[in-house]
matplotlib code that plots the C-alpha trace (Angstrom):
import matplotlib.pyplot as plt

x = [100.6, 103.7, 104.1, 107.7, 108.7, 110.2, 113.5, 114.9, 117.6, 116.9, 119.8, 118.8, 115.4, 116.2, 118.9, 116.4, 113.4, 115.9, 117.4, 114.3, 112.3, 109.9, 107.6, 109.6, 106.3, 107.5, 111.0, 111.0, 109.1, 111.1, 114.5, 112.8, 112.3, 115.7, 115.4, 119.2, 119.1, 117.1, 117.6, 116.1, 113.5, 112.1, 112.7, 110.4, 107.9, 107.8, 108.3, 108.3, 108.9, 112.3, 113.0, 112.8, 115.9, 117.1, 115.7, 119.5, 121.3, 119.5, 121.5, 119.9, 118.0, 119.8, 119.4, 116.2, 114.3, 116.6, 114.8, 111.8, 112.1, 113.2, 110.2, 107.8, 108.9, 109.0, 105.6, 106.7, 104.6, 105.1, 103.7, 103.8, 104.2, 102.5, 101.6, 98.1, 98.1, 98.0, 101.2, 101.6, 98.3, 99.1, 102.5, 101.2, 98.8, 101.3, 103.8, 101.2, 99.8, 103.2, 104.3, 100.9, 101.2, 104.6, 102.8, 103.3, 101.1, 101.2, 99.2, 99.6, 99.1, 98.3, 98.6, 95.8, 96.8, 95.2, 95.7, 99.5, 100.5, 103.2, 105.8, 106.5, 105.8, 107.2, 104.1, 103.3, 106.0, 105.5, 102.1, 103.5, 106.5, 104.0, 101.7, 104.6, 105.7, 109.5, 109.6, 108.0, 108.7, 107.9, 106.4, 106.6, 107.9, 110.8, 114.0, 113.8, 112.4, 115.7, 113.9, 111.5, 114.2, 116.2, 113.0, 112.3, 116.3, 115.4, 112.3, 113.8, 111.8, 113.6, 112.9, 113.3, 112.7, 111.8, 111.2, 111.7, 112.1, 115.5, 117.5, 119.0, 122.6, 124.0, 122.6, 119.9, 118.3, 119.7, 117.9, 118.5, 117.7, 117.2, 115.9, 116.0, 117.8, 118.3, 120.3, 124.2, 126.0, 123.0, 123.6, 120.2, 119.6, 116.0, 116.4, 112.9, 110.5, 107.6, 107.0, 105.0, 107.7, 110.4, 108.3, 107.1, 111.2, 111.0, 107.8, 109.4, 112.2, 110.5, 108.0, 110.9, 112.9, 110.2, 108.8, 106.2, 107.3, 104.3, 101.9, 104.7, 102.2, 99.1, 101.3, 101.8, 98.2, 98.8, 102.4, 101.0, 98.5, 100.6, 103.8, 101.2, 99.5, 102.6, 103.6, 107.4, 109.1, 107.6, 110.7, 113.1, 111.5, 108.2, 107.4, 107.3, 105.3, 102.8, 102.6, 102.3, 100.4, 97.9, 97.4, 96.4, 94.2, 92.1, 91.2, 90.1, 90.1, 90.1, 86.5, 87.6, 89.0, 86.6, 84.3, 86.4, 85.8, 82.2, 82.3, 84.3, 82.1, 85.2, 85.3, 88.1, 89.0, 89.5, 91.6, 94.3, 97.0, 94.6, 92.0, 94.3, 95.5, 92.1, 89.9, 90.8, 93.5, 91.5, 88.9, 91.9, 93.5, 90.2, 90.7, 93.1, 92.6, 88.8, 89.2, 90.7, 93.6, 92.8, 89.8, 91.7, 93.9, 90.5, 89.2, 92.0, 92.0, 88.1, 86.8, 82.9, 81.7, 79.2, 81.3, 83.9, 81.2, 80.2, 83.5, 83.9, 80.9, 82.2, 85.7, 83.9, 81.6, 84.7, 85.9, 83.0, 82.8, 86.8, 85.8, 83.3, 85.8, 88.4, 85.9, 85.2, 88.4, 89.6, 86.8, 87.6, 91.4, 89.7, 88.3, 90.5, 93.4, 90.7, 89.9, 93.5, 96.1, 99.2, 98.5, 97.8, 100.5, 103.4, 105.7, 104.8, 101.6, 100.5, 96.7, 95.6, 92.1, 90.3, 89.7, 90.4, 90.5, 94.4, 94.0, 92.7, 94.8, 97.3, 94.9, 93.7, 97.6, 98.0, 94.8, 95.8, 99.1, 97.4, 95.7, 97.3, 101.5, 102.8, 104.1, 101.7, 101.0, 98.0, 97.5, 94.8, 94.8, 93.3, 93.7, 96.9, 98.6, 98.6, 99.2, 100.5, 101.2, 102.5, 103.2, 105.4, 105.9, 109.2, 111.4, 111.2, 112.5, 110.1, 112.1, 114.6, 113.0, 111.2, 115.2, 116.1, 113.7, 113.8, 113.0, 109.9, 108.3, 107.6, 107.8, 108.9, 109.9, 109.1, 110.7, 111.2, 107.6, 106.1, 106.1, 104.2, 104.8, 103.4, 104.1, 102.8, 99.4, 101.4, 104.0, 102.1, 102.4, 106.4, 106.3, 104.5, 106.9, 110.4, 108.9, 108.1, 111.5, 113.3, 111.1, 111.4, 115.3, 114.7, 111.9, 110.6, 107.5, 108.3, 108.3, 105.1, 103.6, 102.8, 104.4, 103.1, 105.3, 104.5, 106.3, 105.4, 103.2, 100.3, 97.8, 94.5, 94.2, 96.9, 95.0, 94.1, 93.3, 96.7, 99.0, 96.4, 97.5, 101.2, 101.0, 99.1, 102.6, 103.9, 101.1, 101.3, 101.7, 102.9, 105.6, 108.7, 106.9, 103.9, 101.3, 102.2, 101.0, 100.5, 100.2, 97.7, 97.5, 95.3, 92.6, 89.0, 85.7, 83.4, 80.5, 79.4, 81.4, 79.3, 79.4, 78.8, 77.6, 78.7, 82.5, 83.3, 83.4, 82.9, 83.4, 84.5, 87.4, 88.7, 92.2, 94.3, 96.1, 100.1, 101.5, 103.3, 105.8, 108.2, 109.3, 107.4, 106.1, 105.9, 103.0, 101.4, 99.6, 95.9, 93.0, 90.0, 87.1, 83.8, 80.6, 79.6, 83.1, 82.3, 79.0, 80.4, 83.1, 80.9, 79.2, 80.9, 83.4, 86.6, 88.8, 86.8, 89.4, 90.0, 86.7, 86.2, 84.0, 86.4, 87.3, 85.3, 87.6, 86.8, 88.0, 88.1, 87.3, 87.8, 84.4, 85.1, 88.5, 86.7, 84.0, 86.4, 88.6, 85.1, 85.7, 82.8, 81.8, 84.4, 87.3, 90.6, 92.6, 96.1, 95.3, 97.6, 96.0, 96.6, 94.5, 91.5, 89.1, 85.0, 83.7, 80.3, 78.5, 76.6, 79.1, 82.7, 85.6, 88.9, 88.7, 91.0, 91.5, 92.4, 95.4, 95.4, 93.3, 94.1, 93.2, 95.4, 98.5, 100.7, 104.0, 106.9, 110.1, 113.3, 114.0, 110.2, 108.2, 105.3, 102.9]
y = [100.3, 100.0, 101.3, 103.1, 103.8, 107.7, 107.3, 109.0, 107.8, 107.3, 108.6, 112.4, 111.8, 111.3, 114.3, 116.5, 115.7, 116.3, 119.4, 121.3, 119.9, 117.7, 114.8, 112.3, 111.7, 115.6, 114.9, 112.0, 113.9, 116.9, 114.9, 112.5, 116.0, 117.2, 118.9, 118.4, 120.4, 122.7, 126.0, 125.0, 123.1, 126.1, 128.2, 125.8, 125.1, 129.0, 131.0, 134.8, 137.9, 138.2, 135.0, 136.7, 137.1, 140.3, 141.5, 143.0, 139.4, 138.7, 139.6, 142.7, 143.7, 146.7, 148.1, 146.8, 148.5, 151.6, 151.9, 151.5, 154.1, 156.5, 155.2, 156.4, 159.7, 160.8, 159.3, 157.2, 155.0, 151.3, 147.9, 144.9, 142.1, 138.9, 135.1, 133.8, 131.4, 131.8, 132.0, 134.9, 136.6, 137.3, 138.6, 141.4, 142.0, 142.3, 144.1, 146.8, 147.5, 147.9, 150.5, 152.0, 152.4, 153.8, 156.4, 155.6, 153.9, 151.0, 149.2, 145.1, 142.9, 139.5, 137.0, 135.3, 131.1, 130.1, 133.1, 134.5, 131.7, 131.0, 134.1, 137.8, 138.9, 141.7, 143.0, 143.6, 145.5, 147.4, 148.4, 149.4, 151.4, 153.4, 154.1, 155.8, 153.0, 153.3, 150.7, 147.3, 144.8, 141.0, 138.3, 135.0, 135.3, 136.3, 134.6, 132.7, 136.1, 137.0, 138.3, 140.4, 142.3, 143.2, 144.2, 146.3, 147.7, 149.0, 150.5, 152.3, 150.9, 149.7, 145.7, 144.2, 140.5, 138.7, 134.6, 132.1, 129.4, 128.0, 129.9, 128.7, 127.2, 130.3, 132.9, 135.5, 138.2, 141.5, 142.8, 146.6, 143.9, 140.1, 138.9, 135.1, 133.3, 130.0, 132.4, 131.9, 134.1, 134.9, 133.9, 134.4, 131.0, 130.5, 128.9, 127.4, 130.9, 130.8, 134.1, 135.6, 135.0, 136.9, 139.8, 140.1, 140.3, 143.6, 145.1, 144.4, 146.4, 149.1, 148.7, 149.0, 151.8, 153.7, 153.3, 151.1, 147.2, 147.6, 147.0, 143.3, 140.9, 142.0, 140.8, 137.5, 136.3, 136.6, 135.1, 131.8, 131.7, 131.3, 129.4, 126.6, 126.8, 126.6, 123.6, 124.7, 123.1, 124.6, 124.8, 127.8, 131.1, 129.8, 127.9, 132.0, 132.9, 129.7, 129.5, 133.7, 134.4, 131.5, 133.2, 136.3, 134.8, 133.7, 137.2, 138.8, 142.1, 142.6, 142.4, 140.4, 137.8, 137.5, 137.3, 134.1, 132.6, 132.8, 131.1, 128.5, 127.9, 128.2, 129.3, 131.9, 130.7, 127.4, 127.5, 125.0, 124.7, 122.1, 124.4, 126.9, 124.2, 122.9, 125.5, 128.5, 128.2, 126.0, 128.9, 131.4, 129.3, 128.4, 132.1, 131.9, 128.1, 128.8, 132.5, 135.8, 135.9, 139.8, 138.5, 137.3, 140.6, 142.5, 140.5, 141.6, 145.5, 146.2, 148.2, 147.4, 144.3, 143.9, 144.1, 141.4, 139.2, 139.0, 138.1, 135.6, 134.2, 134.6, 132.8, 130.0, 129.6, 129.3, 126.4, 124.6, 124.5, 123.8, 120.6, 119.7, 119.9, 117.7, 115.1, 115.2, 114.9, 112.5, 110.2, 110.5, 109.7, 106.7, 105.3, 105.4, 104.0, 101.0, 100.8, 101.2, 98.3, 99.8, 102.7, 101.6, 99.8, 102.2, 102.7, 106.3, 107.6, 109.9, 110.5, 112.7, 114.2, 116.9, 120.2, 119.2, 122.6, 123.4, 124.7, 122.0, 119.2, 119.4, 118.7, 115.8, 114.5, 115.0, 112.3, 110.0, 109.8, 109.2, 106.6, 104.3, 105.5, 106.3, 110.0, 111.0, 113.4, 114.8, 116.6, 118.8, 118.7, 121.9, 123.1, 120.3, 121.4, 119.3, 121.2, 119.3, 119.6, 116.6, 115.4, 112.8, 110.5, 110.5, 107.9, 110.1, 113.0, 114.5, 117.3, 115.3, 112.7, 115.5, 116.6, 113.1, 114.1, 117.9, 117.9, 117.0, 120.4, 123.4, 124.5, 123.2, 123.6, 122.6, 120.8, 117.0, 116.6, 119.3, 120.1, 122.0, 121.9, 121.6, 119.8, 118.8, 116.4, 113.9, 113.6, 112.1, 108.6, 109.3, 110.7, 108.5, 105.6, 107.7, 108.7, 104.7, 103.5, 106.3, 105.3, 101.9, 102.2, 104.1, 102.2, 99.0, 98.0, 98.9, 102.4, 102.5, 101.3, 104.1, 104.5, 105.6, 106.7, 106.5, 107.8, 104.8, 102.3, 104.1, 101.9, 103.5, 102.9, 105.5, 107.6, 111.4, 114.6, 115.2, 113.6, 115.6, 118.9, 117.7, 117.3, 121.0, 122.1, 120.8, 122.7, 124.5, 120.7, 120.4, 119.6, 118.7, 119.4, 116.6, 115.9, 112.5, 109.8, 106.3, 102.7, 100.3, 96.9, 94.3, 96.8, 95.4, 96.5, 97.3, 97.6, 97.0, 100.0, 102.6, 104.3, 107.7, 109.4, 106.6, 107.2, 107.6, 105.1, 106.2, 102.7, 102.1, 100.7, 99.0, 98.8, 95.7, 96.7, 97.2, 98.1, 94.9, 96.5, 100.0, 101.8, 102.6, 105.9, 107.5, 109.8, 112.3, 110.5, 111.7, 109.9, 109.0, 111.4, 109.8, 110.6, 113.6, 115.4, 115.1, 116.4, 119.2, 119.6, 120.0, 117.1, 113.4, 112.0, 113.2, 110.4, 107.6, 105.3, 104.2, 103.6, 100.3, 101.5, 102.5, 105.5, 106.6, 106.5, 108.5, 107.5, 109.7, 107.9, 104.6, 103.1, 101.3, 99.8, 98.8, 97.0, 95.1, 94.1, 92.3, 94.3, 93.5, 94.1, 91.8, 92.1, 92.4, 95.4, 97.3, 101.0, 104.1, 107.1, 110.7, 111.8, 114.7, 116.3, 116.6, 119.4, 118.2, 119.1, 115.7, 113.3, 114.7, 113.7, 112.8, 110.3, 108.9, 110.1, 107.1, 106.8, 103.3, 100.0, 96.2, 93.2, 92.2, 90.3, 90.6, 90.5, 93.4, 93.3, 94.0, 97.5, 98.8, 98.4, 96.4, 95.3]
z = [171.8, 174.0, 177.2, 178.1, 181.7, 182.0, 183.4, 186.5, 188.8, 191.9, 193.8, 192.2, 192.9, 196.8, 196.7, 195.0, 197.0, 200.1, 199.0, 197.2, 200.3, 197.6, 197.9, 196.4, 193.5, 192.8, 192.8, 190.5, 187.6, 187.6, 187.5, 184.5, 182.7, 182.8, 186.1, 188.4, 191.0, 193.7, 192.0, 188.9, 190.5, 192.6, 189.2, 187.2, 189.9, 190.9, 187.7, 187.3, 186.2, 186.9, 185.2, 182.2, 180.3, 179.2, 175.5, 175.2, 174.9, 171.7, 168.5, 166.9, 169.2, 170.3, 166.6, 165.8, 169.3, 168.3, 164.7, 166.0, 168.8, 166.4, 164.2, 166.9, 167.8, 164.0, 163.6, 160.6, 159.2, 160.1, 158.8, 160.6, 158.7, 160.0, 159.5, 159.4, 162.3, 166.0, 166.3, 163.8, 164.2, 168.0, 167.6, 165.4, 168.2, 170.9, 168.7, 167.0, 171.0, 172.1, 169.6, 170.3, 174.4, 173.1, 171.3, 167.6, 165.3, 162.7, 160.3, 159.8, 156.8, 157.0, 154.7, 153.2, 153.2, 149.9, 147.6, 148.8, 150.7, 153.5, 153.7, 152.9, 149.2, 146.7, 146.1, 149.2, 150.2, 147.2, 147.8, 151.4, 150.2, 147.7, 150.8, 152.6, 154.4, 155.7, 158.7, 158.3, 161.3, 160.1, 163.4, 162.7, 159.1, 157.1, 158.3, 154.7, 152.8, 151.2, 147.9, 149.9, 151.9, 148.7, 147.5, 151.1, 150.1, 146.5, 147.9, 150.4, 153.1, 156.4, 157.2, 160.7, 160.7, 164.1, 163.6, 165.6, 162.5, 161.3, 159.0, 155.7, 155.8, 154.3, 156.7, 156.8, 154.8, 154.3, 156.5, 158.9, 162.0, 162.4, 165.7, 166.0, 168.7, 166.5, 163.8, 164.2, 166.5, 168.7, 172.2, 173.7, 176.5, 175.3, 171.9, 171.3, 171.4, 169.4, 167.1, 169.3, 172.3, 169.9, 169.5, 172.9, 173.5, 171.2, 172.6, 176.2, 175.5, 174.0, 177.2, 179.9, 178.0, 178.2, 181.8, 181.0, 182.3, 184.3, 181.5, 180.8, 182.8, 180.6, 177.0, 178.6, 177.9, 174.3, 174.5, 176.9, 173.8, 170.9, 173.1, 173.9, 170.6, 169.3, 171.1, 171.6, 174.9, 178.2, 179.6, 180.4, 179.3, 177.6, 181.1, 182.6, 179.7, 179.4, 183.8, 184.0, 180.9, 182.2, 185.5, 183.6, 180.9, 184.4, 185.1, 181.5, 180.7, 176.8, 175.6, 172.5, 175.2, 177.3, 173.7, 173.0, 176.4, 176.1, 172.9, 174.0, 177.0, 179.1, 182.7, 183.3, 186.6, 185.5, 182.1, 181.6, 179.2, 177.5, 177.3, 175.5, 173.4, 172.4, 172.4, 172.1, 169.8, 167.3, 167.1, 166.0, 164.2, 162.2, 160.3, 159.1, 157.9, 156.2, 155.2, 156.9, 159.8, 160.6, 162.5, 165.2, 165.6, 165.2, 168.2, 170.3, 168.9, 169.9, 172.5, 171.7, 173.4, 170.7, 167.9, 170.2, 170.2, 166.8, 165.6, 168.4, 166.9, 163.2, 164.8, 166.1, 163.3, 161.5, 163.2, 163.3, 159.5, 159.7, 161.8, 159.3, 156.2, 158.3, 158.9, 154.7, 154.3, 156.8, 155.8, 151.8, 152.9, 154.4, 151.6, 149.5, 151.9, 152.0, 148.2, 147.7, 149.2, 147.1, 148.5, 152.3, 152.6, 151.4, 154.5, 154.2, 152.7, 150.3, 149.8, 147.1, 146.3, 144.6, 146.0, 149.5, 151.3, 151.9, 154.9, 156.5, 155.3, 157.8, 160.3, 158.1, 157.8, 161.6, 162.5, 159.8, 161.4, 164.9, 163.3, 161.3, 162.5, 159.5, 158.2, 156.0, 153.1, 152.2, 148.9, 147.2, 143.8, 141.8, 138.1, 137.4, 140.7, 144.1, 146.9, 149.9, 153.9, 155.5, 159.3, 160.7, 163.6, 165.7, 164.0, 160.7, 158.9, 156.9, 155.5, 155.0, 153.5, 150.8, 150.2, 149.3, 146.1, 146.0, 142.0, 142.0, 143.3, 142.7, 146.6, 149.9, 153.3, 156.7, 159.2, 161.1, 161.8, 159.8, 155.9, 153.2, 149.7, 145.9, 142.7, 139.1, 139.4, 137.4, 139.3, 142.7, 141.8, 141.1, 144.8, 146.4, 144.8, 146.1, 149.2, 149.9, 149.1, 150.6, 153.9, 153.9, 153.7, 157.7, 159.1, 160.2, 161.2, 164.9, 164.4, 163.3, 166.6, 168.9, 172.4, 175.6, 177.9, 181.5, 185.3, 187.4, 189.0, 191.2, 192.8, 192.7, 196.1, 196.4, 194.2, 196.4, 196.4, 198.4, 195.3, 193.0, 194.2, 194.4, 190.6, 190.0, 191.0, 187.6, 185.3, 182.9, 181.3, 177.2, 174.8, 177.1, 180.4, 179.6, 182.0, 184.1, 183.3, 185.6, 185.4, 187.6, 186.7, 187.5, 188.3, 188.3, 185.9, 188.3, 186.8, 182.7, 181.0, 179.8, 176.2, 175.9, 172.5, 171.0, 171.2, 174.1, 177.4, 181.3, 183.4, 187.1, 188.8, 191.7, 192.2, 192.9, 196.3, 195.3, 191.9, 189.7, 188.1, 187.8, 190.7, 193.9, 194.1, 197.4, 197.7, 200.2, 202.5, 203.7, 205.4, 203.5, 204.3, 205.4, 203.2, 206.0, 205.2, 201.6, 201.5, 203.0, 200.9, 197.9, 196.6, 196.5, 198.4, 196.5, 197.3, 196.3, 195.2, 199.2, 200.1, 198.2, 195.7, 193.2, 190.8, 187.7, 184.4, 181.1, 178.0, 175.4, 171.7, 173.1, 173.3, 169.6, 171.4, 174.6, 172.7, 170.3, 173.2, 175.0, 178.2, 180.7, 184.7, 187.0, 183.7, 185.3, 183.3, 182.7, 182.8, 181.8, 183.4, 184.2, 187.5, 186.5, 189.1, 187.9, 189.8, 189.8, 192.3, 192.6, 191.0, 191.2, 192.5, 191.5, 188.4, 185.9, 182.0, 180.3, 177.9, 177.3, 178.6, 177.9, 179.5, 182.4, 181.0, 183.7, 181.0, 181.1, 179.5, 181.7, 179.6, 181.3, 177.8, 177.6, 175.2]

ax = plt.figure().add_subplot(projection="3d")
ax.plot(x, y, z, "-o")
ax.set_aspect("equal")
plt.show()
């Protein structure tokens, strides 16, 4: 692994720090994430409602909440049309309460993955037109469905599409409405909201035109949910949603939320982005994966606590046996990548194997990407056709790369990092030989090594609770806001590192007393407390790191790297880090989350990259 120093220049970090009245530790992340000046500092650490940008600037949107008004107040009959994974499932729930509080009503259809598949079909908007259907609104779907809106048109049957995916090069469907700020000629500033972010942009409109932008704060938990499950940029408009929606998902109210808590063994209070990310979103994802999406807008609809539970339970059920079928298959793609040297060593891989659950594959594609660096295609083959989802790393267009041989499936579609698609049995090996040439033309062997960026040098001796709280002011951390990560070098193994259910490692450090390389940092300053003030401040001295006896460090699935690399008590080590606090009321503290560990080698390259 390489390590990459985040740049910032240091003249803006001084200006901003002076202006915004920063520590300069603040200062020098928000400028290294795009941040220039004080207004936009104090609008990204200080988000609200009034950040919000008007529902009115987005193209259609006018007509589209017009329909639907109209909709309500004749009591028409409307059917949301939705997707099947977080993303999806929660924009039907905030759009079908919105239209409710407004006083209509509307039914939703929800794809299932395996048997209809990605998108909006003829049949079902057949079905719906039969049943008296004359509005339905698509989430998360339909920028693509140009067949299903001139089927919506020959059945009379009025079709808004809000998406937040890219449209085709030759426009959008013929649709009464399209709401999607990436489609040309929309001139809405946030261009990266998830599907639930465009139609929480509908259902706030319909909320504030009719005296109800009130009730706004309480749709943000579901928008924070999908925007970080998601993972679009929490930047701009999403970083209002993620930071405000968070704050609200701390004091539940739904029954089916606080349901999901409970079997997530999360504590309200204390929810993070990451928690979001990788436990509650999993669980609703897991559905829609292993069998039906309407669970998860069931869980948000109920009243009974009872009932909330039991499909809380059903949810997490779910993804326990979705966790089970990835490790199947991630083991089986194993195997064969080490029975099978042709096949390891194409510059990108495609695995194959029967009857691999399709819903989980992508998952599968995602951890053999994390492991061996290469994009990566999984496949499921059933009855002569393999179904596919692949995922990518950051030197390499995926889509672009399935373009380059377009002929050889039946279906595809996705994106840089993202793709889904199917094709003949026979024609794998064909794929796998195209894909592999067309790769190796774009890579080298470079790209395949995996690179940890980092913000600076931190001597762990300069590692408090006062710097701690300065980097709270960042959260909610994710895709273009991520959580900062440090540098210590020459820090010593304190005691024998210490493996914990067998894949994990807890060990002890003591830092070496200035940083070797990258720029100072200067950071809140604070007196050690003495054992007394901890003890009274909970449990164990927080700031342990200045009292000689070092900092506890976690790291996550590295006990098998730790072991191989011979690390032992008195081992001088380079650590990346990002600072965590363990609330234990006997043992916590401030202590480090490890991103990477090596042996001390004391060697960095001029450009900041190392190892």
């Amino acid at each position: 692994m390489r390590w990459h120093l985040r740049s910032a220049d240091e003249e803006r970090v001084s200006s901003l720090a002076a202006e915004a009245d920063l520590p300069l530790v603040v200062a020098r992340l928000l400028v290294a994430r795009g941040i220039a000046n004080g207004e936009e500092a104090q609008r990204f650490l200080h988000p609200s409602l009034e950040h919000l940008h008007s529902p009115h600037l987005m193209l259609g949107m006018d007509k589209a909440a017009e329909r639907l008004r109209r909709a309500i107040a004749n009591r028409e009959q409307v059917l949301i049309y939705g997707d099947y994974d977080v993303d999806g499932t929660t924009a039907v729930v905030i759009l079908k309460t919105a239209i409710e509080l407004c006083g209509g009503s509307a039914d939703f259809h929800v794809p299932h993955r395996i048997r209809e598949g990605y998108g909006m079909k003829d049949d079902v908007i057949e079905r719906a037109a039969a049943a008296g259907v004359s509005l339905i609104v698509s989430v998360d779907t339909g920028i693509r469905a140009f067949a299903a809106a001139e089927t919506a048109q020959r059945a009379g049957v009025d079709l808004i599409v809000t998406d937040h995916h890219l449209p085709e090069g030759h426009g959008v469907p013929p649709a009464l409405a399209v709401l999607n700020p990436n489609q040309a000629g929309c001139a809405y500033p946030c261009k990266a909201l998830c599907g639930a972010g465009v139609a929480f942009k509908l259902a706030q409109l319909l909320l504030e035109e009719t005296g109800r932008a009130r009730l706004l704060p309480s749709f943000l938990k579901m928008v924070a949910i999908a925007t970080i499950a998601d993972a679009v940029p929490l930047i701009g408009e999403n970083r209002v949603f993620a930071k405000l929606g968070l704050d609200g998902l701390r004091h539940p109210v739904n029954v089916g939320l606080k349901a999901l808590l409970e079997v997530s063994a999360l504590s309200a209070k204390k929810l993070s982005a990451s928690d979001v990310g990788f436990r509650i979103a999993p669980r609703l994802n897991a559905a829609g994966r292993m069998d039906v999406a309407q669970d998860v807008v069931d869980l948000f609809s109920v009243k009974d606590t009872e009932r909330a539970r039991e499909i809380a339970a059903r949810l997490n059920q779910l993804n326990s046996d979705r966790q089970q079928e990835e490790k199947r298959i991630f083991e089986a793609v194993e195997e064969r990548l080490a029975s099978a040297p042709d096949v390891r060593d194409t510059y990108c891989l495609v695995v194959d194997g029967d009857q691999w659950h399709r819903g989980v594959i992508g998952i599968a594609a995602t951890r053999v990407v994390e492991r061996y660096g290469r994009p990566t295609l999984v496949l499921s083959r059933e009855d002569g056709e393999a179904y596919g989802s692949g995922r990518s790393i950051p030197a390499f267009h995926l889509l672009d790369a399935l373009e380059s041989c377009r002929d050889m499936f039946t279906r595809f579609g996705g994106h840089a990092h993202a793709v889904g698609f199917s094709l003949p049995c026979d024609r794998v090996p064909a794929l796998r030989a195209a894909l592999d040439t067309y790769a190796r033309e774009r890579l080298t062997p470079a790209d395949f090594e995996r690179v940890l960026e980092y913000d600076g040098e931190l001597p762990l001796n300069e590692v408090t609770p006062a710097l701690y709280e300065c980097l709270q002011r960042l959260e909610p951390f994710g895709m273009s806001n991520p959580e900062p990560v440090f540098a210590a070098r020459g820090a010593r193994v304190a005691f024998p590192p210490k493996i914990l259910k067998e894949k994990h490692v807890k060990m002890r450090l003591i830092g070496a007393p200035h940083p070797e390389g990258g720029p100072p940092l200067s950071l809140p300053v604070e007196p050690a407390p003495s054992a007394a003030e901890g003890e009274r401040q909970g449990g164990a001295v927080p700031n342990s790191s200045r009292n000689g006896r070092g900092i506890d460090a976690l790291g996550w699935r590295m006990a098998e790297r730790v072991q191989q690399a011979s690390i032992l008590a008195g081992d001088l080590v380079d650590v990346a880090f990002t600072l965590d606090l363990n609330d234990h009321p006997e043992f916590g503290g401030l202590e480090l989350r490890l991103e990477d560990i090596v042996k001390s080698a004391h060697a960095q390259s001029a450009t900041g990259a190392t190892r």
